[in-house]
N, C-alpha and C positions, 0 to 999 in steps of 0.2 A: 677499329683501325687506330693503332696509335701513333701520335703526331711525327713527323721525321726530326731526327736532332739537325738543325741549326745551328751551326758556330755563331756565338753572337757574347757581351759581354753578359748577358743575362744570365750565362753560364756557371758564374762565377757562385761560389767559392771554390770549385773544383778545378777548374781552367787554368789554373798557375799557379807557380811558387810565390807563396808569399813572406812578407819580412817583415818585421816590428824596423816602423821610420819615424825615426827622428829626427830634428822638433817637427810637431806635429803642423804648425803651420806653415810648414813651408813645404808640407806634402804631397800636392794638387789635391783634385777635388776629390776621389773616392766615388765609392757605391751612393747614389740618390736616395736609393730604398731603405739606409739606414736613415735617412729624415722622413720620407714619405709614408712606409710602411708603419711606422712608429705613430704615426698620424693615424694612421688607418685605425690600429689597431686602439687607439682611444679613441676612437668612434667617429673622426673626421670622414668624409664621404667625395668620392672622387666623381664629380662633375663634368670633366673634361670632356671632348671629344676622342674616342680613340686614334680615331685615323688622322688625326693631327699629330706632329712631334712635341707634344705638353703635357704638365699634370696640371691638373687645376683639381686644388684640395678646397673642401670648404667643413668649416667645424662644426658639429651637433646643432648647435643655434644659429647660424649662421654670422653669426658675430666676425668670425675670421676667416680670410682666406691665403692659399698659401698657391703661388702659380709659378712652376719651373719650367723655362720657357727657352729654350738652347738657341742663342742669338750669334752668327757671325761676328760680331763688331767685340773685340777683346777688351773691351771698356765695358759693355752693356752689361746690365743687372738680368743676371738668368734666373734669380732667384726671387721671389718678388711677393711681400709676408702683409698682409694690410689687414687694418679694421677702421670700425668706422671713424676711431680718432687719430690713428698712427700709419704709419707705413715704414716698412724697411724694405732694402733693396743690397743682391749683393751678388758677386761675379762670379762665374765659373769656375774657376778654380780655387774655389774657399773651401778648404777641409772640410768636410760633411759632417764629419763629428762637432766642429765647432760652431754650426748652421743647429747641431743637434743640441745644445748646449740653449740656444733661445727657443728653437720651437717645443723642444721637451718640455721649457716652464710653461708651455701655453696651456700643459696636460694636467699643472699645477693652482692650484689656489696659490694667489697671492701674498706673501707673507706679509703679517704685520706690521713690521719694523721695516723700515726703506734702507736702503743700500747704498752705502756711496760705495762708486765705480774705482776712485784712484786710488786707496790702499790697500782696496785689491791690486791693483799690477803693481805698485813699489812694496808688496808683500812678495811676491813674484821676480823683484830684482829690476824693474823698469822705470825709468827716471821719469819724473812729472813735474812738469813746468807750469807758471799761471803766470798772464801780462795783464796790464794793465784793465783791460776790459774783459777782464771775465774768461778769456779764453784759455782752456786747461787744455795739456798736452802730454801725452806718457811716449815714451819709445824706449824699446824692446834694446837689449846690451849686443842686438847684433848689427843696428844702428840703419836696417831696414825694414822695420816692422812697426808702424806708429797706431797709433789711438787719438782723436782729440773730440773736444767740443769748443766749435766755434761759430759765432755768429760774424754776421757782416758787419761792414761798417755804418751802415744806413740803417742797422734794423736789430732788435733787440730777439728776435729769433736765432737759437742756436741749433745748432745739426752735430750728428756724431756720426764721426767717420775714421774705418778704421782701415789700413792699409799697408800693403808689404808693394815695397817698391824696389826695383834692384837698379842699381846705376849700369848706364850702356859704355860710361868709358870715354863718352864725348861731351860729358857735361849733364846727360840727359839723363834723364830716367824711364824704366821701361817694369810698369804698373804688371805684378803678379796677381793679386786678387785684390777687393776692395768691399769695405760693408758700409752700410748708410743705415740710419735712422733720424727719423726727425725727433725732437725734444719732446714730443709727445710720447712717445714709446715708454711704458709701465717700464722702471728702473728696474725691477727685477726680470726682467724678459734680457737687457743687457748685462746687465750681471750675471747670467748663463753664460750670456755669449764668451763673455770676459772669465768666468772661470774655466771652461772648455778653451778658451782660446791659450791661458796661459798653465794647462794642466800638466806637465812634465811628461805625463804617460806617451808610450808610444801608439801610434794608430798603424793599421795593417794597411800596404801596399803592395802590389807585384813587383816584382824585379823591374828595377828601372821605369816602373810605371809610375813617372813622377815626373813634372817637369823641370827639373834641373837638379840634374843627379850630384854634382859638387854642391850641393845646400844642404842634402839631407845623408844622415846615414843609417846604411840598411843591412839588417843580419836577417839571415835566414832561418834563427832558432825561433821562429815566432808561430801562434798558433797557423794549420793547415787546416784546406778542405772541412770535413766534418767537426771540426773542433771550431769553425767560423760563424756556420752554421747553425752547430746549436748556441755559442752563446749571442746569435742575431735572432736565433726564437728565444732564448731570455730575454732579450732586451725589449720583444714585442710583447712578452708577456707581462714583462713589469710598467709596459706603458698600456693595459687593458686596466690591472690593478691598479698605477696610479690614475687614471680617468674615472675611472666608478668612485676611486675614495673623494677625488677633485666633485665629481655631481652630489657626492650623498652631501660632503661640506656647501655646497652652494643653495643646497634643497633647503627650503622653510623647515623649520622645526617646530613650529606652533599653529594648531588649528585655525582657520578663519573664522572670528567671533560669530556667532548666527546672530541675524540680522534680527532688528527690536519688532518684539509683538510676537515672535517664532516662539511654533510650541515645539519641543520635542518631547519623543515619542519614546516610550522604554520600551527598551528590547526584550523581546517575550523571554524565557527562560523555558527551557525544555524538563517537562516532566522528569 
């Protein structure tokens, strides 16, 4: 017997017209499963409860876990990426691509050379400020979308926090999505974020499936259905391939010395 179709968004790529939207960060949040399934498919393992509304991802060694957790409260961190020395945290409507942009480096060996964050965005067009104590600051030329790293006044700990805020008109501000990371977080994990976040390209949305349609704009010549599709199994295929090249690079390359006084034994040779 096969299962009855259910309308539901899991439907999707086929369930609507879709558009190429731009900028990409201000296109609400998109498909999960382009973060989640990318995970999967480099060999992270899904721990969760099903009959709960979560994902709780956890990676090969358990080293990282990644928990998307749909909360009520339009501030809380739905997205929620930790290990044992870091933690990031960040809101539901953050582009999924650019959520894709740090957990894909997770798939990646660490590069050698460390990364500074701010001539990436003022390569990108985004102005960076630095006060007195340390505190660095970029914001975006549309003068709602900021970046910073800032510590407190009491305490030599600093945090990176990035955010699209839209002003209400009455002085206030009314918070569209928000990412966090504590200063511990491997600089190249935000440097994904930060090239995803400031990548020109368009990301596919539904018609009007955006939350605020005067921020973005949307054409309908963008790929459809089957054309989504397949390139979301590329994407899962090249995150299998990048994880196996990420283990063989991580794997010892050199025998364990045999321990002193050990005989070894030569291997017989076949007639």
């Amino acid at each position: 017997m096969t299962s009855p179709y259910i309308a539901s968004r899991t439907q999707d790529p086929w369930s609507r017209i879709w558009c190429d939207t731009t900028p990409r960060h201000l296109a609400g949040p998109g498909d999960p499963r382009h973060v989640t399934q990318a995970l999967r498919a480099g060999g992270w393992k899904n721990i969760g409860d099903p009959d709960f509304p979560h994902v709780v991802l956890a990676s090969p060694d358990y080293r990282h876990s990644l928990v998307l957790e749909p909360t009520p409260d339009a501030y809380g961190a739905w997205w929620r990426i930790t290990s044992g020395d870091w933690h990031a945290a960040l809101g539901g409507n953050t582009p999924v691509e650019i959520i894709a942009g740090f957990t894909d480096a997770l798939l990646r060996p660490p590069p050698k050379a460390g990364q500074d964050i701010w001539p990436m965005l003022q390569k990108a067009g985004w102005t960076v400020e630095r006060d007195e104590r340390n505190n660095e600051r970029a914001r975006h030329p549309d003068g709602i979308t900021t970046m910073e790293r800032s510590g407190g006044l009491d305490s030599d700990w600093f945090t990176w926090d990035a955010e699209v805020a839209l002003p209400t008109g009455l002085g206030g501000q009314h918070r569209l999505w928000s990412a966090y990371f504590d200063d511990r977080t491997p600089r190249h994990l935000i440097a994904g974020f930060v090239t995803a976040l400031t990548d020109p390209a368009p990301v596919s949305r539904g018609r009007y499936d955006v939350p605020h349609n005067h921020l973005v704009k949307q054409v309908e010549r963008g790929a459809q259905g089957d054309q989504l599709a397949a390139a979301h199994d590329a994407r899962l295929k090249a995150a299998r391939t990048t994880a196996r090249k990420g283990r063989r690079a991580a794997a010892p390359t050199t025998r364990p010395a045999s321990a002193p006084g050990a005989v070894t034994t030569p291997t017989a040779r076949g007639r």
